[in-house]
PyMOL Python script that loads the backbone (N, CA, C, O; Angstrom):
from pymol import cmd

cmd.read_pdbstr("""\
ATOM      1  N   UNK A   1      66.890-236.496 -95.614  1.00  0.00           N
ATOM      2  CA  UNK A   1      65.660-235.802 -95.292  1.00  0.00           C
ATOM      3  C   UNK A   1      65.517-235.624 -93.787  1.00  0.00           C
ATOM      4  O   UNK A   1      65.003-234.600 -93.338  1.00  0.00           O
ATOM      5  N   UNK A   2      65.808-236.266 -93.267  1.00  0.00           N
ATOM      6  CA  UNK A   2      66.049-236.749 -91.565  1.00  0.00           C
ATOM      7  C   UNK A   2      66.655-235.092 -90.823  1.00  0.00           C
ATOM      8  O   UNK A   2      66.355-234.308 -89.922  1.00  0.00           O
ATOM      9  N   UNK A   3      67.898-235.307 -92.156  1.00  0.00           N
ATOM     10  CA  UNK A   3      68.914-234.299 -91.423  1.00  0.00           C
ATOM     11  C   UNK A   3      68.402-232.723 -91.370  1.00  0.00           C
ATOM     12  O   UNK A   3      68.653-231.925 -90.468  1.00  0.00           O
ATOM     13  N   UNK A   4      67.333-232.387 -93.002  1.00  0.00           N
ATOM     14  CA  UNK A   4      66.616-231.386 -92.939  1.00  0.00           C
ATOM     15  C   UNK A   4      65.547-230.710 -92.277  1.00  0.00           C
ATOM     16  O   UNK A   4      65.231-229.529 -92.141  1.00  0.00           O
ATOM     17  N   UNK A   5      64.857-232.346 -91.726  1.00  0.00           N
ATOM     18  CA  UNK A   5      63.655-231.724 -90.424  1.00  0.00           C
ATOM     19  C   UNK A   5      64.619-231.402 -89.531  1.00  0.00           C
ATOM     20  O   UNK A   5      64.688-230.226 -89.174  1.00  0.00           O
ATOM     21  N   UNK A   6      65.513-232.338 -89.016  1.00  0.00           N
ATOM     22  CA  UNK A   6      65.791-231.673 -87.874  1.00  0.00           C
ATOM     23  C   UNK A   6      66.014-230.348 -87.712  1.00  0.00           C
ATOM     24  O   UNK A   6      65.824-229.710 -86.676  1.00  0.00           O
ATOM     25  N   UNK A   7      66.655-229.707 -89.342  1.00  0.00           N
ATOM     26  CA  UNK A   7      67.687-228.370 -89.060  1.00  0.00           C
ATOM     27  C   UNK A   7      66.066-227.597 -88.884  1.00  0.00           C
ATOM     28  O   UNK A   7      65.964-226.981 -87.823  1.00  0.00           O
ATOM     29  N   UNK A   8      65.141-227.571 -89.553  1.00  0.00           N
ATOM     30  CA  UNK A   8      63.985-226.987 -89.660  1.00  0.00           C
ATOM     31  C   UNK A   8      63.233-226.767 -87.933  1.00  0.00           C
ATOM     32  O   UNK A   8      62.399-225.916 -87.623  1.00  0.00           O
ATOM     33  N   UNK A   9      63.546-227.303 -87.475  1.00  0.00           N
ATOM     34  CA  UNK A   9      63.191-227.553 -86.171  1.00  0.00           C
ATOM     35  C   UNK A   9      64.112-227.102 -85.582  1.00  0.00           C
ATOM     36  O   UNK A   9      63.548-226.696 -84.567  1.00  0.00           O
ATOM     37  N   UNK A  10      65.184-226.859 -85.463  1.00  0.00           N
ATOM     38  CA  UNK A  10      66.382-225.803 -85.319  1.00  0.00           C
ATOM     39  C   UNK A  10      66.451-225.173 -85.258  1.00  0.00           C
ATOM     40  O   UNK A  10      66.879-224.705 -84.203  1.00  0.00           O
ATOM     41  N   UNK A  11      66.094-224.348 -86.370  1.00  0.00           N
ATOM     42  CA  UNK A  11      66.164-223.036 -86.710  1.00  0.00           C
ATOM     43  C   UNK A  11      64.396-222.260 -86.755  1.00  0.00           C
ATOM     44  O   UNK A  11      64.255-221.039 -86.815  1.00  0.00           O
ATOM     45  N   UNK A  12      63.195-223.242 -86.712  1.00  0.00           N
ATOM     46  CA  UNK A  12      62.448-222.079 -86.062  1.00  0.00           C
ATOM     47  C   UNK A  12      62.159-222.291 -84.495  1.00  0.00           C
ATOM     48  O   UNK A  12      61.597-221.365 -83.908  1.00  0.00           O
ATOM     49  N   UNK A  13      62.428-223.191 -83.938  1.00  0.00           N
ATOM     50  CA  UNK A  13      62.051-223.434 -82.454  1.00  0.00           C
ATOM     51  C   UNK A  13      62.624-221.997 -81.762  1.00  0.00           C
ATOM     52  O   UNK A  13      61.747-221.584 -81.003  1.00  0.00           O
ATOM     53  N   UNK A  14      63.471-221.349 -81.765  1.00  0.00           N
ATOM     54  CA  UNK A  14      63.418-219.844 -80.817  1.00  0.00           C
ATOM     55  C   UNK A  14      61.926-218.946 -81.293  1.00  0.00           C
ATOM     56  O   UNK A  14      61.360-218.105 -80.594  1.00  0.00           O
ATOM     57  N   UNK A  15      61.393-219.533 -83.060  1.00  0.00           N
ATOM     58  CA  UNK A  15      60.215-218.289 -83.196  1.00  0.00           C
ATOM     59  C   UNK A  15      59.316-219.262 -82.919  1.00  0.00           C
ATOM     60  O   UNK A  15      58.215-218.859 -83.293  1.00  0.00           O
ATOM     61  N   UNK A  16      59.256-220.137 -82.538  1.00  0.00           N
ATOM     62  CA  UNK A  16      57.817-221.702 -81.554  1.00  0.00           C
ATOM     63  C   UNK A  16      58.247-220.631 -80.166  1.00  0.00           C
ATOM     64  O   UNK A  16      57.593-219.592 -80.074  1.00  0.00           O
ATOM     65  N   UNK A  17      59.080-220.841 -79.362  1.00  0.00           N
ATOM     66  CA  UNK A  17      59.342-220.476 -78.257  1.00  0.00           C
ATOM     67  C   UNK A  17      58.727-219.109 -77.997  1.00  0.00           C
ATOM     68  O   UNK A  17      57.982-218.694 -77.109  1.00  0.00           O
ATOM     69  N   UNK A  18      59.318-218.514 -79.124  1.00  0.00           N
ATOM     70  CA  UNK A  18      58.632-216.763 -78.478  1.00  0.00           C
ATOM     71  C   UNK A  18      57.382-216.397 -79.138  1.00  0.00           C
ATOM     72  O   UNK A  18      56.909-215.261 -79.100  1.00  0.00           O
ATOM     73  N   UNK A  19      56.816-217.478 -79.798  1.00  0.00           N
ATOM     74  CA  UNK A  19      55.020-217.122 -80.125  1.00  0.00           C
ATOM     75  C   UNK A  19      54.476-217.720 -78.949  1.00  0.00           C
ATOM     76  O   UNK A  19      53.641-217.112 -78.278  1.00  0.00           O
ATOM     77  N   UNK A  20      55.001-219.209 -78.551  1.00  0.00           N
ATOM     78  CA  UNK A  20      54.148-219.529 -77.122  1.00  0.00           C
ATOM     79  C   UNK A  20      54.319-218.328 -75.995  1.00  0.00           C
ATOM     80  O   UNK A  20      53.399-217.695 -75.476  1.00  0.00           O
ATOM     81  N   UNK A  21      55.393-218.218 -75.812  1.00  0.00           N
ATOM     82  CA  UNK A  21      55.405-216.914 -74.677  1.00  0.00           C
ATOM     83  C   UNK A  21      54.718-215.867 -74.904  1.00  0.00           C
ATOM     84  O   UNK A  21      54.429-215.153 -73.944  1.00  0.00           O
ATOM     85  N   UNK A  22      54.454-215.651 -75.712  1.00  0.00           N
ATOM     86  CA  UNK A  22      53.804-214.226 -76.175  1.00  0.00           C
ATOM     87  C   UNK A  22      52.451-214.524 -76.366  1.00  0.00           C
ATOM     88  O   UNK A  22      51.713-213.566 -76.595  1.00  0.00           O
ATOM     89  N   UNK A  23      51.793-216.045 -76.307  1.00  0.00           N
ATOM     90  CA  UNK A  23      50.190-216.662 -76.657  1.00  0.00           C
ATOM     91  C   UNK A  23      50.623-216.587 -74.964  1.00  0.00           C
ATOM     92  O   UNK A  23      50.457-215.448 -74.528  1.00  0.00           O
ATOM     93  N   UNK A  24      50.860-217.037 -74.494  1.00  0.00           N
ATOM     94  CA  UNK A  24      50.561-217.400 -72.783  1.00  0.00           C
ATOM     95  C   UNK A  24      50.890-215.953 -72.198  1.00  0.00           C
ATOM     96  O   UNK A  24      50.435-215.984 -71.054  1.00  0.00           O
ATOM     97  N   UNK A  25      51.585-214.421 -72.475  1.00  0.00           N
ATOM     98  CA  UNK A  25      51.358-213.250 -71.974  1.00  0.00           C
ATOM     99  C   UNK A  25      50.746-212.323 -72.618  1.00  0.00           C
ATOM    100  O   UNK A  25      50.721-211.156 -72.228  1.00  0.00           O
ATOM    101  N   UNK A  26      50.164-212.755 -73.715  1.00  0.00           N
ATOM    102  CA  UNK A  26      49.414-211.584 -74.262  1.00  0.00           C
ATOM    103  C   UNK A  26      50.255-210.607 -74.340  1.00  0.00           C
ATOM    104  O   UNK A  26      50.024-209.519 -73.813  1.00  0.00           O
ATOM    105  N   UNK A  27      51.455-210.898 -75.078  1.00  0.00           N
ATOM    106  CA  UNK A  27      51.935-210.538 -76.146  1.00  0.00           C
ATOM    107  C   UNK A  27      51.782-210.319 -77.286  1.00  0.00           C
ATOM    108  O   UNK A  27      52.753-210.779 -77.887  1.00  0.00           O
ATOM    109  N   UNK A  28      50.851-209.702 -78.179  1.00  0.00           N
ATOM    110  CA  UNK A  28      50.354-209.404 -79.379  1.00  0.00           C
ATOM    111  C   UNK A  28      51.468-208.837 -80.288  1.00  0.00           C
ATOM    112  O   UNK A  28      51.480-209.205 -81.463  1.00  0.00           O
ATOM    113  N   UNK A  29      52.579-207.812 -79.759  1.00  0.00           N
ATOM    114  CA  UNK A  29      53.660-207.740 -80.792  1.00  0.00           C
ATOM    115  C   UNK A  29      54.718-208.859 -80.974  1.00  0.00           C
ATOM    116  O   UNK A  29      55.434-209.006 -81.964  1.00  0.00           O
ATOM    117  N   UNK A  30      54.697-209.641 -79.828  1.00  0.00           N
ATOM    118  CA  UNK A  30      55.865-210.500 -79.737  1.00  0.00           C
ATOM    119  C   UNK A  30      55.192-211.756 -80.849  1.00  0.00           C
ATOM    120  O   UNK A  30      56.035-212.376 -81.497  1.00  0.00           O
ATOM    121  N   UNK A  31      54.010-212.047 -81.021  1.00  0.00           N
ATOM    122  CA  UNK A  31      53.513-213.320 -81.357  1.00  0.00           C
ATOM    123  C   UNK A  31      53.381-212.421 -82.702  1.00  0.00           C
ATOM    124  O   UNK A  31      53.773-213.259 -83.514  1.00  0.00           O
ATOM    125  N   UNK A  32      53.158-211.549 -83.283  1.00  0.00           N
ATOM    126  CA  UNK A  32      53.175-211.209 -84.525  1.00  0.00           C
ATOM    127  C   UNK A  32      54.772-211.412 -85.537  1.00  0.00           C
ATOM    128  O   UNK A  32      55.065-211.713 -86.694  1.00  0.00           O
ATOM    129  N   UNK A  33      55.655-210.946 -83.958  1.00  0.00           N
ATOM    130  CA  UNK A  33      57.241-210.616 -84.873  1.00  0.00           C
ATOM    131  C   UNK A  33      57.731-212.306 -84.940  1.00  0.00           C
ATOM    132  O   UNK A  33      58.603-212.642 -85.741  1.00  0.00           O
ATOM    133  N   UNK A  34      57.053-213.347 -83.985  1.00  0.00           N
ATOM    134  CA  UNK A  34      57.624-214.728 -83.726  1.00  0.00           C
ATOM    135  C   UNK A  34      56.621-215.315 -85.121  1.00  0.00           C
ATOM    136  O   UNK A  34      57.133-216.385 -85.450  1.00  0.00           O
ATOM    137  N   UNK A  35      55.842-215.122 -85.712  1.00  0.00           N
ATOM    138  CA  UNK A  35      54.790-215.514 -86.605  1.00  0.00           C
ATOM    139  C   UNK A  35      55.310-215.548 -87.890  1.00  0.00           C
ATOM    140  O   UNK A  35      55.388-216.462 -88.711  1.00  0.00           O
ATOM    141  N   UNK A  36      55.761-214.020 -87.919  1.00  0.00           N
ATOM    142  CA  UNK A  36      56.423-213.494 -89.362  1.00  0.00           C
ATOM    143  C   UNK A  36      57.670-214.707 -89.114  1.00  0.00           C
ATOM    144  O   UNK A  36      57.587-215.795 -89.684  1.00  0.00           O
ATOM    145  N   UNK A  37      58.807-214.369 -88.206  1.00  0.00           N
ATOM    146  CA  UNK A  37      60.002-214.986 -87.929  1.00  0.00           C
ATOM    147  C   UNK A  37      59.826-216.528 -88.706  1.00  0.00           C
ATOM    148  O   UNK A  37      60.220-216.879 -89.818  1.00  0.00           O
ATOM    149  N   UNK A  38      59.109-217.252 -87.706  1.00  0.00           N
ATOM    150  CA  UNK A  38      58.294-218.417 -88.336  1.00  0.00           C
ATOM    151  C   UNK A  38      57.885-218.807 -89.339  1.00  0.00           C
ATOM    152  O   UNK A  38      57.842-219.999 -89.643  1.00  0.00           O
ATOM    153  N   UNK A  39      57.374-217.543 -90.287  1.00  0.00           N
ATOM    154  CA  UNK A  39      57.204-217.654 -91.601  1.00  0.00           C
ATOM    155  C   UNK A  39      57.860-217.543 -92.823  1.00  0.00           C
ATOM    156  O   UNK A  39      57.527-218.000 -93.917  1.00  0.00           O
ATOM    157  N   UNK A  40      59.038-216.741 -92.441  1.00  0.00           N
ATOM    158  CA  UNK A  40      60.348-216.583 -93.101  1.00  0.00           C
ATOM    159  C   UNK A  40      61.254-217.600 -92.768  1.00  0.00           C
ATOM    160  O   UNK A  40      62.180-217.585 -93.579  1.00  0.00           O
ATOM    161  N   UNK A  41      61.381-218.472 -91.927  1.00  0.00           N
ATOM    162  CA  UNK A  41      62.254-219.439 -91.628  1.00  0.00           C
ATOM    163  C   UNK A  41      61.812-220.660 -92.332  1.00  0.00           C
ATOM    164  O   UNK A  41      62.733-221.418 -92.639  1.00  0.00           O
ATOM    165  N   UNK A  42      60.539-221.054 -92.683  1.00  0.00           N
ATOM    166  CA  UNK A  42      60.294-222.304 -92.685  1.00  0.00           C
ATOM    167  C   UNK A  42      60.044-222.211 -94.548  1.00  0.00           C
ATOM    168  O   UNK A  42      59.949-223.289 -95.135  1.00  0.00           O
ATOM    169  N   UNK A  43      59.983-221.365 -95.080  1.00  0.00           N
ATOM    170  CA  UNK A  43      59.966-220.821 -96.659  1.00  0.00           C
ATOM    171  C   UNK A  43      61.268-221.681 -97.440  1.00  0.00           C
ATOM    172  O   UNK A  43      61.058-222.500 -98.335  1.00  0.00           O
ATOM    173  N   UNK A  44      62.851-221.278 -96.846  1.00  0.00           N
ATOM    174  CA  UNK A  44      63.643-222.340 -97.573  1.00  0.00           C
ATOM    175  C   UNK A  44      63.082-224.009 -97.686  1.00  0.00           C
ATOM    176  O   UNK A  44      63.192-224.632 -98.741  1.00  0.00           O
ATOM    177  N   UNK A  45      62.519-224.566 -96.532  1.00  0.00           N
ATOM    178  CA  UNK A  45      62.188-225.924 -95.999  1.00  0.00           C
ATOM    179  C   UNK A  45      61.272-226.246 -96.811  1.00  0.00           C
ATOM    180  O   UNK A  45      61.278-227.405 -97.227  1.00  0.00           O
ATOM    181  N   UNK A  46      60.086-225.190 -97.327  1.00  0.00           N
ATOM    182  CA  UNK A  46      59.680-225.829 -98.405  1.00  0.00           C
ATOM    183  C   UNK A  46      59.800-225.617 -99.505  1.00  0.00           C
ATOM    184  O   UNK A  46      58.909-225.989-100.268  1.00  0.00           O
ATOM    185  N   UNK A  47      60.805-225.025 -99.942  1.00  0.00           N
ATOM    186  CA  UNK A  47      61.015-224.454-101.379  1.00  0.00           C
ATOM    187  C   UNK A  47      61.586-226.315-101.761  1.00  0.00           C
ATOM    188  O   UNK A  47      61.088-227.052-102.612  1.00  0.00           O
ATOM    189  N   UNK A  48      63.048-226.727-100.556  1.00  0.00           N
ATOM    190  CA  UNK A  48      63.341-227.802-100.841  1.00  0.00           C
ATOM    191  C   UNK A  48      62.799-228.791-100.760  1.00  0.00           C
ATOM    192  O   UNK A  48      63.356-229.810-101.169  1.00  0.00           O
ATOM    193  N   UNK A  49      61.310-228.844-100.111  1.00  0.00           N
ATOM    194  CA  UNK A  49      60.539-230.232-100.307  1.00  0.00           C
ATOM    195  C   UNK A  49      59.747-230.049-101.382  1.00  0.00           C
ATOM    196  O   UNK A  49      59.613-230.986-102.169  1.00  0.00           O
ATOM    197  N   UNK A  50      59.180-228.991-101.575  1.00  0.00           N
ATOM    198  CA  UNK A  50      58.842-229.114-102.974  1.00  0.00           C
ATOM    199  C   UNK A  50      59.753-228.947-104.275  1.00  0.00           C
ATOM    200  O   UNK A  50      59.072-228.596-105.239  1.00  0.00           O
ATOM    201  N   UNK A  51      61.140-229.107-104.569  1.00  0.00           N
ATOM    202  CA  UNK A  51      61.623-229.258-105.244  1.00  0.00           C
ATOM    203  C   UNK A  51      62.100-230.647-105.342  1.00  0.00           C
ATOM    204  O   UNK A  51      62.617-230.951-106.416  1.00  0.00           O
ATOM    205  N   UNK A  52      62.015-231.668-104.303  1.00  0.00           N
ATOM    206  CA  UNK A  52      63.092-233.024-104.764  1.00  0.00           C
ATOM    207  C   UNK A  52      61.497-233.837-104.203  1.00  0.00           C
ATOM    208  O   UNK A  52      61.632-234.856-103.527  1.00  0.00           O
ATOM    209  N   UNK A  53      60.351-233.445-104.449  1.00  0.00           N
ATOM    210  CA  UNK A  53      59.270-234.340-104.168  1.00  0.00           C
ATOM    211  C   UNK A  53      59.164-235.447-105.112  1.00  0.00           C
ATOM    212  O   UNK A  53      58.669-236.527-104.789  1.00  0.00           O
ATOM    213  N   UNK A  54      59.772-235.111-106.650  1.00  0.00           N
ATOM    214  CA  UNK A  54      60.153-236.498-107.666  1.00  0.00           C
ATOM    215  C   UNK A  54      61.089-236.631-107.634  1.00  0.00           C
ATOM    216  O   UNK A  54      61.427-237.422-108.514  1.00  0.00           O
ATOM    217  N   UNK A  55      62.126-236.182-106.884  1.00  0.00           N
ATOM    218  CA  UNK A  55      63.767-236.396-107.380  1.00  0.00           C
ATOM    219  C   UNK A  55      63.998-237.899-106.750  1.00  0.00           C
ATOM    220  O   UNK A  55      63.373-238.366-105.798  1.00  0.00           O
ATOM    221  N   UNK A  56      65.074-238.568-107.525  1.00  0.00           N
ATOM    222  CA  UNK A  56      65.088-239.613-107.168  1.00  0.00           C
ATOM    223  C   UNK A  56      66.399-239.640-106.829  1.00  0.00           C
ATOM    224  O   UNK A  56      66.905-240.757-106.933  1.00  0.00           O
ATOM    225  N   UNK A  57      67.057-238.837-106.484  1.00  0.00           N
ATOM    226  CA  UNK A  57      68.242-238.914-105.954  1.00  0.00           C
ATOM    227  C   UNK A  57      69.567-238.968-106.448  1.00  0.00           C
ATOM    228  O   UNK A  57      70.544-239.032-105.701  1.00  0.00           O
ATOM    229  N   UNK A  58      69.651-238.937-108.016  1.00  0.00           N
ATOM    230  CA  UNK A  58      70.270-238.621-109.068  1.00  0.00           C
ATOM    231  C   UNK A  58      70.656-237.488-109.328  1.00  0.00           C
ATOM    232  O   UNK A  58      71.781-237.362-109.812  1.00  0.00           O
ATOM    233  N   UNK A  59      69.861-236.367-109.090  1.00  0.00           N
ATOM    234  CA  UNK A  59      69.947-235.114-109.291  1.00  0.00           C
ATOM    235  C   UNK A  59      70.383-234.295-107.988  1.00  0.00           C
ATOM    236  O   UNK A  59      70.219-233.076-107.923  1.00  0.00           O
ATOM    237  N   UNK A  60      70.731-234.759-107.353  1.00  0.00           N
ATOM    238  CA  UNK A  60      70.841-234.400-105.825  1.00  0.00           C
ATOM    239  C   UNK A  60      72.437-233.917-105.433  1.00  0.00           C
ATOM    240  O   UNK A  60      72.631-233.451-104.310  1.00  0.00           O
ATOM    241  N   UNK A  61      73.469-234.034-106.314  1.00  0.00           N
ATOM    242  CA  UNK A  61      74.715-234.172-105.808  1.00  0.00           C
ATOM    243  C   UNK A  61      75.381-234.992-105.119  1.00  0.00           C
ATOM    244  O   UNK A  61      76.359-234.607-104.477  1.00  0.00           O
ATOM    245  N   UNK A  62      74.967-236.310-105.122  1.00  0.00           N
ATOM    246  CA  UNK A  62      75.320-237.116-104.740  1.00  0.00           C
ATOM    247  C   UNK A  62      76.145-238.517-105.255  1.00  0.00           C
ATOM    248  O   UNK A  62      76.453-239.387-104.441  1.00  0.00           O
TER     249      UNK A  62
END
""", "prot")
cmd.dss("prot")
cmd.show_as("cartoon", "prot")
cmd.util.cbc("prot")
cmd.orient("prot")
């Protein structure tokens, strides 16, 4: 689980990065396209926490 925040934090920190830049220049298209970005990135992250929220680790491939 460790290994999945991190990637999650990985992979949206460039759309964290370019919504702050775009909140601190009044950027209104940039913080819309970093928002969406943001919102499409973080969708796998919870598809998989809400799928193994009972798994006990059996079912996991492991």
């Amino acid at each position: 689980m460790k290994f999945a925040l991190m990637a999650a934090v990985l992979i949206t920190l460039p759309a964290i990065c370019g919504f702050v830049y775009g909140l601190l220049h009044g950027n209104k298209f940039l913080m819309a396209a970093a928002a969406v970005s943001l919102g499409l990135n973080v969708l796998p992250f919870l598809v998989a926490g809400w799928m193994m929220r009972n798994a006990t680790g059996d079912d996991m491939g492991h």
